[in-house]
C-alpha positions as CSV (number, residue, x, y, z in Angstrom):
1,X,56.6,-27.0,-2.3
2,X,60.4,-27.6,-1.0
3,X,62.9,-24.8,-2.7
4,X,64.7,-27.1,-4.6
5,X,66.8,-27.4,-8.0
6,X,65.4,-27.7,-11.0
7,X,66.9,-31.7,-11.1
8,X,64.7,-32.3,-8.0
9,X,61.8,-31.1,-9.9
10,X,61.5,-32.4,-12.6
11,X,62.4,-36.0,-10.8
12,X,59.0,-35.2,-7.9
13,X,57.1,-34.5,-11.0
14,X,57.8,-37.9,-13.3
15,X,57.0,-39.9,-9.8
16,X,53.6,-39.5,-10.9
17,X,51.7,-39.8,-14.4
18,X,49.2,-37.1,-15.6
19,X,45.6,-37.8,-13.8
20,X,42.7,-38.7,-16.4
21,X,39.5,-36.7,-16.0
22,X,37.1,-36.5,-18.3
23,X,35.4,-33.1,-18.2
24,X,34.9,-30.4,-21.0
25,X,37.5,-28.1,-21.1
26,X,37.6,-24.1,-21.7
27,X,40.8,-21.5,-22.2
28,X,40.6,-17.8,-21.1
29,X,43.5,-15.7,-20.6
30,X,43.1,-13.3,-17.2
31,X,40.9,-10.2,-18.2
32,X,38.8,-12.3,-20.7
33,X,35.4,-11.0,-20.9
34,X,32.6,-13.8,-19.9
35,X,31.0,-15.6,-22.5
36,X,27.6,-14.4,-23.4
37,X,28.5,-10.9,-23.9
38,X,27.8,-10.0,-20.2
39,X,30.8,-7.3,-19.9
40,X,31.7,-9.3,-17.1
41,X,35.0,-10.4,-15.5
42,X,35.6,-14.1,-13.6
43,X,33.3,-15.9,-15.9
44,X,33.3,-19.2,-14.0
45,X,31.4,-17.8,-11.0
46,X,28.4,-20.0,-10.9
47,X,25.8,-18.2,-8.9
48,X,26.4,-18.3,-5.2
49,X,28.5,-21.3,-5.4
50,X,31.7,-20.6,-3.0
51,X,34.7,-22.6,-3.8
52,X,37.3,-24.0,-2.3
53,X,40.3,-23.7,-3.9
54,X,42.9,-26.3,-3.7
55,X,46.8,-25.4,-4.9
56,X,49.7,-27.8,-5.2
57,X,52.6,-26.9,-6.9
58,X,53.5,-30.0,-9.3
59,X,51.4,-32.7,-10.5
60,X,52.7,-35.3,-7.6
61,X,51.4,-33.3,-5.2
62,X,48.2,-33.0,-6.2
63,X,47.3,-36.5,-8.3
64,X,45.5,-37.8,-5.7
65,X,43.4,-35.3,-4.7
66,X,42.2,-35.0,-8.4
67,X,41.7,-38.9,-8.5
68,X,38.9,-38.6,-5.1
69,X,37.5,-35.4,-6.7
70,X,34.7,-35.8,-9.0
71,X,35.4,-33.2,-12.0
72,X,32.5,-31.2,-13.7
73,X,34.9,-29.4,-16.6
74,X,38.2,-28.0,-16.8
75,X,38.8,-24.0,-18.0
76,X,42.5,-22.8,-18.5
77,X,43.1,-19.0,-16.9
78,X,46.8,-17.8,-17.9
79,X,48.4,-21.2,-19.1
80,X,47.3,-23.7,-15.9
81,X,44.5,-25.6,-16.1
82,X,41.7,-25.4,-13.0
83,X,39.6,-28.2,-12.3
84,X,36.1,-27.4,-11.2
85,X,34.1,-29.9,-9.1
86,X,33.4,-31.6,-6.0
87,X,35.6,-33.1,-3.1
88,X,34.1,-34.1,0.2
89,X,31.5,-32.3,-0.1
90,X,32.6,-29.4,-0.7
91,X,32.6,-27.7,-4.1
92,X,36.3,-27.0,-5.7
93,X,38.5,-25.9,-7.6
94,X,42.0,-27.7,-8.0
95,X,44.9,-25.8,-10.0
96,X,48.7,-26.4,-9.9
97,X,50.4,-23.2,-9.2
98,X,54.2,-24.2,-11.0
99,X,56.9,-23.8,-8.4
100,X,58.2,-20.7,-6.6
101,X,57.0,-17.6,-4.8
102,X,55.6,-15.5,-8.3
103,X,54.0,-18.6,-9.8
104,X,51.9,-19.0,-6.4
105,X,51.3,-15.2,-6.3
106,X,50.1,-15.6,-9.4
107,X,47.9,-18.2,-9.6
108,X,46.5,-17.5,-6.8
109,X,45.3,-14.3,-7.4
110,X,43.9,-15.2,-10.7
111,X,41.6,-17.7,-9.4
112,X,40.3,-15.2,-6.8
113,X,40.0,-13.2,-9.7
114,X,37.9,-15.3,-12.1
115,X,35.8,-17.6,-9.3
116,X,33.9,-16.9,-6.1
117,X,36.4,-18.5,-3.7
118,X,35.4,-19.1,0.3
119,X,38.6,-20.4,1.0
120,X,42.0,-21.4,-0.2
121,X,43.8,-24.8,0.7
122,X,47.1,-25.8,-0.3
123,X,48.2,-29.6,0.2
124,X,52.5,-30.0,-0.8
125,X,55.6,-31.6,0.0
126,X,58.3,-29.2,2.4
127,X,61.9,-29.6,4.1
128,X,61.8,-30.7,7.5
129,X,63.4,-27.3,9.6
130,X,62.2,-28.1,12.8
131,X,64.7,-30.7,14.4
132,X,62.0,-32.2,16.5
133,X,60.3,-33.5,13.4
134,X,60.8,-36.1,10.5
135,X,60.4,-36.9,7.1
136,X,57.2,-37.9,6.2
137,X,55.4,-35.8,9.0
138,X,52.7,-33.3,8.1
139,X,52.9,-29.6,9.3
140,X,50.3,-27.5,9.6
141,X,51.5,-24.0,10.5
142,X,49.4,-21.0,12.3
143,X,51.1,-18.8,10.3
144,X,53.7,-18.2,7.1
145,X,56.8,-15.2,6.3
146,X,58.9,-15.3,3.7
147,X,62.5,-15.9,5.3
148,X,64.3,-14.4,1.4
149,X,62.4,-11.0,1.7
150,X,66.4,-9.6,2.2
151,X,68.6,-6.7,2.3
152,X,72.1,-7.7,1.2
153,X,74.9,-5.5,3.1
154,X,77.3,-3.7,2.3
155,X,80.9,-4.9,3.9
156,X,82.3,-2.5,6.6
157,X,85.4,-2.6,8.5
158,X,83.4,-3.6,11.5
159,X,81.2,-6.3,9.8
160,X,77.9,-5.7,7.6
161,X,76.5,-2.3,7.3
162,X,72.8,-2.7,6.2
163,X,71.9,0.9,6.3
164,X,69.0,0.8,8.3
165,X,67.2,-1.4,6.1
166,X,67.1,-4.6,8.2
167,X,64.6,-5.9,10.2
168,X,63.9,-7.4,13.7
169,X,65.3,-10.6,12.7
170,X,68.9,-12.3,13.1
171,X,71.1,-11.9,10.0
172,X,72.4,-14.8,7.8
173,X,75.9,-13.1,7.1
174,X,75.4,-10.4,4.6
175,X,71.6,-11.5,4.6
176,X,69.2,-9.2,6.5
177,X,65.4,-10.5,6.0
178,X,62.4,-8.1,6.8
179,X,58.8,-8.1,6.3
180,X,57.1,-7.7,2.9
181,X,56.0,-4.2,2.1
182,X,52.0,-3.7,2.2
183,X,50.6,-1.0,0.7
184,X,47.0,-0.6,1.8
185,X,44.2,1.8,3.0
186,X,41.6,4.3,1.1
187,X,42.6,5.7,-2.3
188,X,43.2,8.9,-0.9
189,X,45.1,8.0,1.9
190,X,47.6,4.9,1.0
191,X,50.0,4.0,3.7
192,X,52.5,1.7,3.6
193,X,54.0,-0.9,6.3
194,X,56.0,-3.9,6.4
195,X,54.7,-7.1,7.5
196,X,56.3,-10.7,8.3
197,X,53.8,-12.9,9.6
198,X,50.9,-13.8,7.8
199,X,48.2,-15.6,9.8
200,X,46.2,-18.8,8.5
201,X,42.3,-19.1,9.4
202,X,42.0,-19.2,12.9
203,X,38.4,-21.2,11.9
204,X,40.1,-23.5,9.6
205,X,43.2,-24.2,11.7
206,X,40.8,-25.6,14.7
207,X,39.6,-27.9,12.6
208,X,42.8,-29.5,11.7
209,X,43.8,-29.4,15.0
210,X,40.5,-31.3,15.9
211,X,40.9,-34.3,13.1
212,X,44.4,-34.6,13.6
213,X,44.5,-37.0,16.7
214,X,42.3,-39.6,14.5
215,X,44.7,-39.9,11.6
216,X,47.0,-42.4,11.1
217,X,50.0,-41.5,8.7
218,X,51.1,-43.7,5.9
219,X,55.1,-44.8,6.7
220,X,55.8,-47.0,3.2
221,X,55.3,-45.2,-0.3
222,X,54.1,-46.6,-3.3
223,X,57.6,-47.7,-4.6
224,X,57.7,-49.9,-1.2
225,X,59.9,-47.5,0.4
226,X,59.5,-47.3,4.4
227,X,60.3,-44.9,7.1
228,X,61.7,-46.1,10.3
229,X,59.2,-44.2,12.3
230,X,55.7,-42.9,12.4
231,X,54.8,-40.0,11.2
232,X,53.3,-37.4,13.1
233,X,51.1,-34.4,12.4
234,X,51.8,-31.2,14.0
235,X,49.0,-28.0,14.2
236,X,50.1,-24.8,14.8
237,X,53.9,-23.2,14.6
238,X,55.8,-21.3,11.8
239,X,56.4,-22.0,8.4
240,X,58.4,-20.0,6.2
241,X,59.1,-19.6,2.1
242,X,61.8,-18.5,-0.8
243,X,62.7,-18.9,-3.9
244,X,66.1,-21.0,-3.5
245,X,66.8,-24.8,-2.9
246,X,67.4,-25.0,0.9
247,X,69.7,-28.4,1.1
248,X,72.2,-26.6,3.6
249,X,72.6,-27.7,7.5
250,X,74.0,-24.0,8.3
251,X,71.6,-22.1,6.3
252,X,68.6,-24.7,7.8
253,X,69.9,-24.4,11.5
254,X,69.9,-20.5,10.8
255,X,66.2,-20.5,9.6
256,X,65.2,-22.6,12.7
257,X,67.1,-20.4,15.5
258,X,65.7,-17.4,13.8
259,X,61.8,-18.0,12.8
260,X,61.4,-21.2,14.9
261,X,59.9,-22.8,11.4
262,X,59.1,-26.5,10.9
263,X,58.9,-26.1,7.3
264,X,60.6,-24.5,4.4
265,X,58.8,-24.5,0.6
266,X,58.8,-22.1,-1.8
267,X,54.9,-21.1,-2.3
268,X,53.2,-21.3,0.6
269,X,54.1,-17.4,2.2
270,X,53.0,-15.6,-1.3
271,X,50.0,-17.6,-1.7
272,X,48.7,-16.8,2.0
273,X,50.0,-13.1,1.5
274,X,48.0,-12.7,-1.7
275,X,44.9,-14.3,0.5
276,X,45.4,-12.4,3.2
277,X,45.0,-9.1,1.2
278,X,42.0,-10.4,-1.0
279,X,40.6,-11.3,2.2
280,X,40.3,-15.6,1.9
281,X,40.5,-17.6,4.6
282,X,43.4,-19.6,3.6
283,X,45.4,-23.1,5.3
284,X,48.5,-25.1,3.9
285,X,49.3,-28.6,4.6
286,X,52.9,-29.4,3.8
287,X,54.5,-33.1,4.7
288,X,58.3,-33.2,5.2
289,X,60.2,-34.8,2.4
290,X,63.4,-34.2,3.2
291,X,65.2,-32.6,6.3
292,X,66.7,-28.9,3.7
293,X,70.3,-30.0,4.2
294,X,70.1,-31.6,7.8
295,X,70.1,-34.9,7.2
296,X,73.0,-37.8,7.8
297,X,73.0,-38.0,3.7
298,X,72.0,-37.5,0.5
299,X,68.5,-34.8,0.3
300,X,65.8,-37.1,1.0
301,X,63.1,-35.7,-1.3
302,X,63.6,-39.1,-4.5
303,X,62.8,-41.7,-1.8
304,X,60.5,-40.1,-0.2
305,X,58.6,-37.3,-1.9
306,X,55.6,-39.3,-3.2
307,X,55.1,-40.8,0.2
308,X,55.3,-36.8,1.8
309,X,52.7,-35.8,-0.8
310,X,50.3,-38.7,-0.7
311,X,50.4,-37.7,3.4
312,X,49.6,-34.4,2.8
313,X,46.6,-34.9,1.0
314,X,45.2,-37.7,3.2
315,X,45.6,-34.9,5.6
316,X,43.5,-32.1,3.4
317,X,41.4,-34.7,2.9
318,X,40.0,-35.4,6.3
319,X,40.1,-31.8,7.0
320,X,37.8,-31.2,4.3
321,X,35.3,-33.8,5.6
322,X,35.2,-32.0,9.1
323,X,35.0,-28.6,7.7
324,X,31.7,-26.9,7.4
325,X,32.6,-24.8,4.9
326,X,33.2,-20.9,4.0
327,X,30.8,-18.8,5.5
C-alpha cells in the first residue's frame, strides 16, 4: 500500500466494513508446536496442498477478494488472522499484512513459515510515480527496491559527504539510497552483498502480461465517483517502497528520474525481498490511487481509493484464473 499518514489510513480502512465468513477459527502464536503432539512447526500444512498466498495491507484492499473466495477456517499466527480456502481454483490463503515495510516482512515470512506456500500474490492500492500513468490504473512491475534503504550525509563545505556509503543511485539532498544488505551462502562461509532490485516471477509476470489486453478497468467507484479516463493496466517496469507518506511533487519527480518507478507503496519491496530469499515465486498488483504529491490538488487517495483497490483485485483475479499454478 501507498506510504501515507496515519489520517489517510484509517480513512482507506472505514471505506469498507469487515467481510463475513463463516469458518472455524484457530490462534497460534509463531513457534507454536502443531496440534496433536507431532513436535512439528507450521501446523496448517495440509499434505501436499501448495498455497497461494494472497497479502493486502488493510481491509479495503482485500474485501473483495475474501467475498469471491470460498473460506474453509480461519487460524490467527502473531495477531493477523489468515484465511484458508479456495479462490479460482486455486487453493489460498488471504492475510492482511498491517501497513509498512516490517509489518509486510513480517507477515510474510510467518506464513511461509507455518504453510506450504507455491507462491505469493499481493493485490493493493499505490501512488501513481510514473507521469505517463493515472489514477485508477493498475501496475504490475517486473521488479521492486526499496527507494528509503538511505545513508543520511554528513554536511561538507563542498556539499554532502556520505563517506563512501552511497550507492549507484542519484541522491535526494542529504539522502543517499543503496541496496539492502543480504547475508547469504553456506554456514561456514557467509558473505555478504548489497542488493536493490528484487525480481518478480518471470512465470507469473507472463501471465499477467497475457490476460491483461482482455480486461476492462472499472472508471466509477462504489460511492458513484468517476474518472475522466480509462484506466489502463501496465506489465512490467519498476516499483519501489518505504516507510513514509510520499504526497510531495519534488520528492515524486526525484523517485521517478532516479528508479524510473510507476508506483510507490510501502510493503510491496520487503514482502518480495523476504520471498525472494525463502525462495517463492512472488507478483504484486498495485492500482494507482493517487498521483504521491503530483497531482493539480488535494492527494487523491478519499475519492478514489476503493475504486484503485476494487481494480486491483479484478486484476489478481483474472490472473489467478489463467495461472496454472505453483509448480
Amino acid at each position: 500500500m501507498r506510504t501515507r499518514i496515519h489520517a489517510l489510513v484509517v480513512g482507506l480502512v472505514l471505506l469498507a466494513g469487515p467481510a463475513c465468513v463463516s469458518a472455524s477459527s484457530t490462534t497460534v502464536q509463531v513457534g507454536d508446536r502443531q496440534p496433536g503432539g507431532s513436535g512439528q512447526l507450521s501446523p496448517y500444512r495440509d499434505g501436499d496442498v501448495r498455497r497461494v498466498v494472497i497479502i493486502s495491507a488493510v481491509p479495503a484492499e482485500l474485501d473483495q477478494l475474501l467475498s469471491a473466495a470460498s473460506i474453509e477456517r480461519e487460524v490467527e499466527i502473531a495477531g493477523r488472522v489468515h484465511h484458508i480456502g479456495n479462490l479460482e481454483g486455486h487453493a489460498v490463503v488471504l492475510l492482511l499484512s498491517g501497513v509498512s515495510m516490517v509489518n509486510a516482512a513480517a507477515a510474510t515470512q510467518a506464513v511461509i513459515d507455518h504453510f506450504e506456500v507455491g507462491g505469493i500474490v499481493f493485490s493493493g492500492i499505490a501512488g501513481g510515480v510514473n507521469p505517463n500513468l493515472s489514477v485508477g490504473d493498475v501496475a504490475v512491475p517486473a521488479q521492486w527496491g526499496q527507494h528509503q534503504e538511505m545513508v543520511f550525509a554528513r554536511q561538507a563545505e563542498d556539499g554532502w559527504d556520505n563517506e563512501g556509503r552511497g550507492g549507484e543511485f542519484e541522491n535526494f539532498g542529504m539522502m543517499f539510497p543503496r541496496g539492502q544488505l543480504i547475508t547469504g551462502g553456506a554456514p561456514e562461509a557467509q558473505e555478504r552483498r548489497r542488493q536493490f532490485w528484487f525480481p518478480t516471477d518471470e512465470r507469473m509476470l507472463a501471465v499477467a502480461r497475457d490476460v491483461a489486453a482482455d480486461i476492462v478497468l472499472e472508471r466509477c467507484g462504489p460511492g458513484g465517483e468517476c474518472l475522466q479516463h480509462q484506466p489502463r493496466i501496465v506489465v512490467g517496469g519498476n516499483g519501489v517502497s518505504g516507510p513514509t507518506f510520499v504526497n510531495n511533487a519534488e520528492f515524486r519527480e526525484w523517485i521517478w528520474r532516479v528508479f524510473a518507478a510507476d508506483a510507490v507503496d510501502m510493503e510491496t519491496a520487503a514482502i518480495g525481498q523476504v520471498a525472494a530469499l525463502n525462495r517463492v515465486p512472488f507478483l504484486a498488483f498495485r492500482s494507482l490511487s493517487d498521483l504521491a504529491g503530483g497531482g493539480a490538488g488535494a492527494n487523491e487517495i478519499r475519492l478514489f481509493g476503493r475504486l484503485a483497490a476494487d481494480n486491483s483485485a479484478a486484476v489478481l483475479r483474472e490472473f489467478l484464473r489463467a495461472w496454472r499454478g505453483p509448480r
